[in-house]
C-alpha positions as CSV (number, residue, x, y, z in Angstrom):
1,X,197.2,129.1,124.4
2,X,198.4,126.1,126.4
3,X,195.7,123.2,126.0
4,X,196.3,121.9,129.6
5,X,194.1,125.8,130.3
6,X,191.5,124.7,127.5
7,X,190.7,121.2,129.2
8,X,190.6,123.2,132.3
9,X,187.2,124.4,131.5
10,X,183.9,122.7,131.5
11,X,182.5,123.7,128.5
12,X,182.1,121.1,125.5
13,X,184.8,121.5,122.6
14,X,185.3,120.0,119.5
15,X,189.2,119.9,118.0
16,X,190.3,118.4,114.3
17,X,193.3,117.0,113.2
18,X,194.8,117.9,110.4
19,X,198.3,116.1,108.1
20,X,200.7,117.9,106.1
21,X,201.4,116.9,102.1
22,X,202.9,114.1,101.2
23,X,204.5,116.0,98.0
24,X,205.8,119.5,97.5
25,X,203.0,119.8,94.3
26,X,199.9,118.8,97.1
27,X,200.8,121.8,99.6
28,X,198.7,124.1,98.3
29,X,195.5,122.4,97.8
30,X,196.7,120.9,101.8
31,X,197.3,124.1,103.4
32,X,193.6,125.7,101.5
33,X,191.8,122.5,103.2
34,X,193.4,123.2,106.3
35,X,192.7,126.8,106.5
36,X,188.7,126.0,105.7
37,X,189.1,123.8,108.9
38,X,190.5,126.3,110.7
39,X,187.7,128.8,109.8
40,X,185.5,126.6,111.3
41,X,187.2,127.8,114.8
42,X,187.6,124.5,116.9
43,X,188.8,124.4,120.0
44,X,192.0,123.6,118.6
45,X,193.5,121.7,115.2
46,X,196.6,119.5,115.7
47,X,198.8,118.9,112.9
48,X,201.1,115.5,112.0
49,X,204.3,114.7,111.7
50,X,204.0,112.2,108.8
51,X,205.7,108.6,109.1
52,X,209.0,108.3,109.3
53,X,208.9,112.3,109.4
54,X,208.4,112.7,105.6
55,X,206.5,115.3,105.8
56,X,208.1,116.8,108.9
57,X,209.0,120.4,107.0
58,X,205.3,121.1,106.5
59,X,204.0,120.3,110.2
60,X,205.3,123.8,111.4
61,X,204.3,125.6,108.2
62,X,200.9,124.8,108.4
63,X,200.7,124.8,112.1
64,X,202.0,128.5,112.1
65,X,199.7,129.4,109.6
66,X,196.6,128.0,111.3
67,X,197.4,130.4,114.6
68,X,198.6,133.1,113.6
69,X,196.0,133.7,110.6
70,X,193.2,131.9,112.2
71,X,193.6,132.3,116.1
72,X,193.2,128.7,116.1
73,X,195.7,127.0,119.0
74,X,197.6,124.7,117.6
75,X,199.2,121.1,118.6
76,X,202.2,120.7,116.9
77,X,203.3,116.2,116.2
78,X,206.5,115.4,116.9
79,X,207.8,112.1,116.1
80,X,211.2,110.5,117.3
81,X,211.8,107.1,115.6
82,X,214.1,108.0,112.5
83,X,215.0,111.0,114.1
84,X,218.8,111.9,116.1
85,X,218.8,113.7,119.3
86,X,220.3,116.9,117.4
87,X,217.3,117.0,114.8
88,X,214.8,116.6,117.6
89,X,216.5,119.4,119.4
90,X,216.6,121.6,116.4
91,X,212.9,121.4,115.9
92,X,212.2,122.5,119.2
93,X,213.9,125.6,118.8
94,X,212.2,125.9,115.6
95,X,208.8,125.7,117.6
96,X,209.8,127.8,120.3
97,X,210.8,130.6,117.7
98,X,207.4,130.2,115.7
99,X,205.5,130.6,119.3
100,X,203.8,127.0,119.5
101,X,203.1,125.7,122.8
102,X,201.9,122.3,122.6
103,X,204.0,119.4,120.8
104,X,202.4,116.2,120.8
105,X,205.7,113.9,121.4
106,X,204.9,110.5,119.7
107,X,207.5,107.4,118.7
108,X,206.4,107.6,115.0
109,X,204.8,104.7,112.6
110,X,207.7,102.0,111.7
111,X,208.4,101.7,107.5
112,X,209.3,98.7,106.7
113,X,212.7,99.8,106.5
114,X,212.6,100.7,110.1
115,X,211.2,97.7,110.9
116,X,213.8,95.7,109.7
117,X,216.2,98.2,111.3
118,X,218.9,97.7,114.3
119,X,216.7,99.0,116.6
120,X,219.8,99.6,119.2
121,X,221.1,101.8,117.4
122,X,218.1,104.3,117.1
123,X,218.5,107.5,119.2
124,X,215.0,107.0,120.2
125,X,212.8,103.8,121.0
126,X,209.3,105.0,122.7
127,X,207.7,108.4,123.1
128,X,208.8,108.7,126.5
129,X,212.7,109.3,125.5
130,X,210.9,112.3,123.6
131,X,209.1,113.4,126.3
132,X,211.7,113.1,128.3
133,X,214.3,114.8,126.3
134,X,211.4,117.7,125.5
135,X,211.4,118.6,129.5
136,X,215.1,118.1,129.8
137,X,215.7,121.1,126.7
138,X,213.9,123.6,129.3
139,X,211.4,124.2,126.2
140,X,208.2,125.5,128.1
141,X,205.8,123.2,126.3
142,X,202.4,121.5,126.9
143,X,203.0,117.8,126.1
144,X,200.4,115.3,124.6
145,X,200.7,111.6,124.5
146,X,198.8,109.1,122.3
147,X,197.0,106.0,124.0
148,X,195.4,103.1,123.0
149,X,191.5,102.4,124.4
150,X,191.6,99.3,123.3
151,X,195.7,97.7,123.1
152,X,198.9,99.4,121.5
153,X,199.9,96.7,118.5
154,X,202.8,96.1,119.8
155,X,202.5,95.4,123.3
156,X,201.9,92.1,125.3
157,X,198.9,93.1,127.0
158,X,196.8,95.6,128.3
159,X,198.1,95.8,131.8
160,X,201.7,96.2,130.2
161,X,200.5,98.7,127.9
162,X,199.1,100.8,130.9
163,X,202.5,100.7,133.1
164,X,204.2,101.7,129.7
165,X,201.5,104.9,129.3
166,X,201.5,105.9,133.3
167,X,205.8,106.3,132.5
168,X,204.4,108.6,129.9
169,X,202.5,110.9,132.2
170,X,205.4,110.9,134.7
171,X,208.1,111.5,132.2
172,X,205.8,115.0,131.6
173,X,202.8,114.6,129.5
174,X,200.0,116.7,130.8
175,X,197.4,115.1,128.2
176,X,196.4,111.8,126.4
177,X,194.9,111.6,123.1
178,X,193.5,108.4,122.1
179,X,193.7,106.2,118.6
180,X,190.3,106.4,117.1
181,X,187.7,103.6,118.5
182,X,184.0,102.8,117.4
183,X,182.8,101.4,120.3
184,X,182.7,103.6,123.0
185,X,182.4,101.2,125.8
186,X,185.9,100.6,125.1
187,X,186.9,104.1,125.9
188,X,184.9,103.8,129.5
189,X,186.2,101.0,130.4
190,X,190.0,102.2,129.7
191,X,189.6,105.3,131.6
192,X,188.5,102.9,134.6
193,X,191.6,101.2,134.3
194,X,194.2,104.1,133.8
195,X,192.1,106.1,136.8
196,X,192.5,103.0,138.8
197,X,196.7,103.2,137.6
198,X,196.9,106.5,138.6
199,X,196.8,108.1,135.7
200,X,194.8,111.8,136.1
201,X,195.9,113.7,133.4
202,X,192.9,114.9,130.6
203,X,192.8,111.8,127.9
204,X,191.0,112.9,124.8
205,X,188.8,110.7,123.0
206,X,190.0,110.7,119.3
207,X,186.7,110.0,116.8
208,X,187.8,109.3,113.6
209,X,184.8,109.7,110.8
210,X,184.4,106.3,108.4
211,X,183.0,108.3,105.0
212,X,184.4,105.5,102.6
213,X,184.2,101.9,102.7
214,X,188.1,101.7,101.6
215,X,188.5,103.5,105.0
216,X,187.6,100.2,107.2
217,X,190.7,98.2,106.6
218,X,193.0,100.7,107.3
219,X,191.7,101.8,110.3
220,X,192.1,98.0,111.5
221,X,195.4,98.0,110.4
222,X,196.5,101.3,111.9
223,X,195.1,100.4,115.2
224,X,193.8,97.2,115.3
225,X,190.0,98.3,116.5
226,X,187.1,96.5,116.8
227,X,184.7,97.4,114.9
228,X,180.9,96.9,116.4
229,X,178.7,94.9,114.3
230,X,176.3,98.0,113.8
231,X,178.8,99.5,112.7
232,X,180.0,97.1,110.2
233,X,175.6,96.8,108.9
234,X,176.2,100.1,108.6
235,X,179.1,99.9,105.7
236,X,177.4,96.4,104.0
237,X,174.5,98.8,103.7
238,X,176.2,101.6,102.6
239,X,179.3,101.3,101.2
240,X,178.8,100.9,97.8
241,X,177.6,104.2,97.6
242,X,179.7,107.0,98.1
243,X,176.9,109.5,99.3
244,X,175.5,107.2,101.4
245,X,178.1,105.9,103.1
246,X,179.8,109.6,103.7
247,X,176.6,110.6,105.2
248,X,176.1,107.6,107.6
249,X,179.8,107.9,108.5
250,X,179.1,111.6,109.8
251,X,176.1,110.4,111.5
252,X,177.6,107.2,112.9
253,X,181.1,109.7,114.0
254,X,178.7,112.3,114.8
255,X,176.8,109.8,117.3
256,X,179.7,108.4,119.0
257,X,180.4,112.3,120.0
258,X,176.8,113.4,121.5
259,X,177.1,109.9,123.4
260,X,180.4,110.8,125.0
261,X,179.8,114.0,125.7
262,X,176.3,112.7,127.5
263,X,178.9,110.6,129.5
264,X,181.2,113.2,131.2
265,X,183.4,113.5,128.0
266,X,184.1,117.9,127.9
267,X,186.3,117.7,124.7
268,X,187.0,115.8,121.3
269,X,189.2,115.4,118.8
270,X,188.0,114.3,115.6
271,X,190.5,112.9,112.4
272,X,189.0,115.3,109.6
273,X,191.4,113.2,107.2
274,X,191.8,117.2,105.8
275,X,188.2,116.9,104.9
276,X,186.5,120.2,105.4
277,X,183.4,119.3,104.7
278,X,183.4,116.6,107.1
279,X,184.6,118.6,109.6
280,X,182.0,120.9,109.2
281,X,179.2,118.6,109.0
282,X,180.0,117.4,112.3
283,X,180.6,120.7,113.9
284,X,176.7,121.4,112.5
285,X,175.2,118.4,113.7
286,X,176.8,119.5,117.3
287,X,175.6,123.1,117.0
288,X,173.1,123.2,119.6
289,X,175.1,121.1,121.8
290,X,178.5,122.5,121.5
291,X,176.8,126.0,122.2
């Protein structure tokens, strides 16, 4: 199923995303997790590329293996950044022959050895050469886009950032998914700005669950987010214990979701960090509410 039909629909969904192994020996004990996510039946599990595309081999593996054991759509990363034209091509015939019909088309985290790369020379700069090279292949795919609720890291400014997204949507993307966020004011007053920009498409907020104290700094690294000073009480009260903090990290994640979904929000994506049983204890605490 195409998602741009599921976010059609008014009813309240919950999705999880899921990452591929980082080693050939972790697979199995990867794809099991996955698969116990996957019997939780979300709306839909998206699965990632891995930086650089390291773990690019896997993505479709497991992604197949969710739908077509599961019947769980699936969303399918795609990353461009150390990637040729020919290679990107390739793996959307692969995905068209394994019947997955949403990609999520994203530039890719820099290494540090991309970083320090010619970046002139790379085949692809931004996500919207993906996107734009997806449509231009004739593959009949629903494309996602990432967004940024608060700022991208790399861009100048918000207003920038927004011009930069809106090409996005033009170039073909028929949803948004957002970089995780813990304040959700921030997300309300970003879809006022991109709705003012002309930007319509579905944006999906993504909730990412804080179960370890370790977990804080590199969520402000990945995406430089603010993090509310309840919620940093929260993991100076907590933190030191493992339990603890894993429990108020559900209910802080699992808060942020009844809140949005109070505010007009019909579906949600949440970073299960392959984590079944944080996965699940969201999905429980939403029982009643998702219906």
């Amino acid at each position: 199923m195409k998602l741009s039909e599921l976010f059609k629909r008014e009813t309240l969904s919950l999705s999880f995303e899921v990452f591929p192994p980082k080693t050939d020996t972790a697979f199995e004990s990867v794809k099991i997790a996955t698969e116990e996510i996957a019997k939780l039946k979300p709306s839909f599990m998206s699965v990632t590329y891995g930086a650089g595309g390291g773990t690019s081999r896997y993505t479709l593996e497991i992604a197949k293996n969710i739908k077509e054991n599961y019947s769980v759509p699936t969303l399918a990363h795609l990353t461009c950044v150390s990637s040729t034209r020919e290679t990107v091509l390739a793996k959307i015939e692969e995905m068209k022959s394994m019947g997955i019909e949403n990609v999520m088309a994203l530039r890719g985290d820099l290494t540090p050895e991309l970083e320090n790369s010619d970046r002139e020379k790379w085949a692809y700069r931004h996500a919207v050469d993906l996107i734009r090279d997806i449509k231009e292949s004739g593959a009949d795919f629903c494309i996602g886009g990432a967004c940024y609720p608060e700022i991208h890291p790399e861009s100048e400014n918000q207003k920038l950032d927004i011009q930069y997204l809106k090409e996005k949507v033009d170039a073909g993307c028929s949803f948004l998914t957002t970089q995780m966020f813990f304040d959700n004011n921030l997300l309300y007053n970003f879809l006022y700005k991109i709705r003012q920009a002309g930007i319509t498409v579905p944006v999906i907020p993504g909730i990412m669950p804080i179960t370890n104290a370790n977990q804080v700094s590199r969520a402000i690294k990945l995406s430089g987010s603010f993090m509310p000073q309840r919620f940093k009480s929260l993991v100076d009260k907590f933190g030191h214990s493992p339990q603890a903090m894993k429990q108020a990290g559900i209910a802080y994640a699992t808060d942020q979701i009844i809140d949005l979904f109070a505010n007009g929000i019909t579906n949600v994506h949440v970073y299960s960090m392959n984590n079944p049983d944080v996965a699940a204890k969201i999905q429980a605490n939403l029982s009643d509410i998702l219906g």
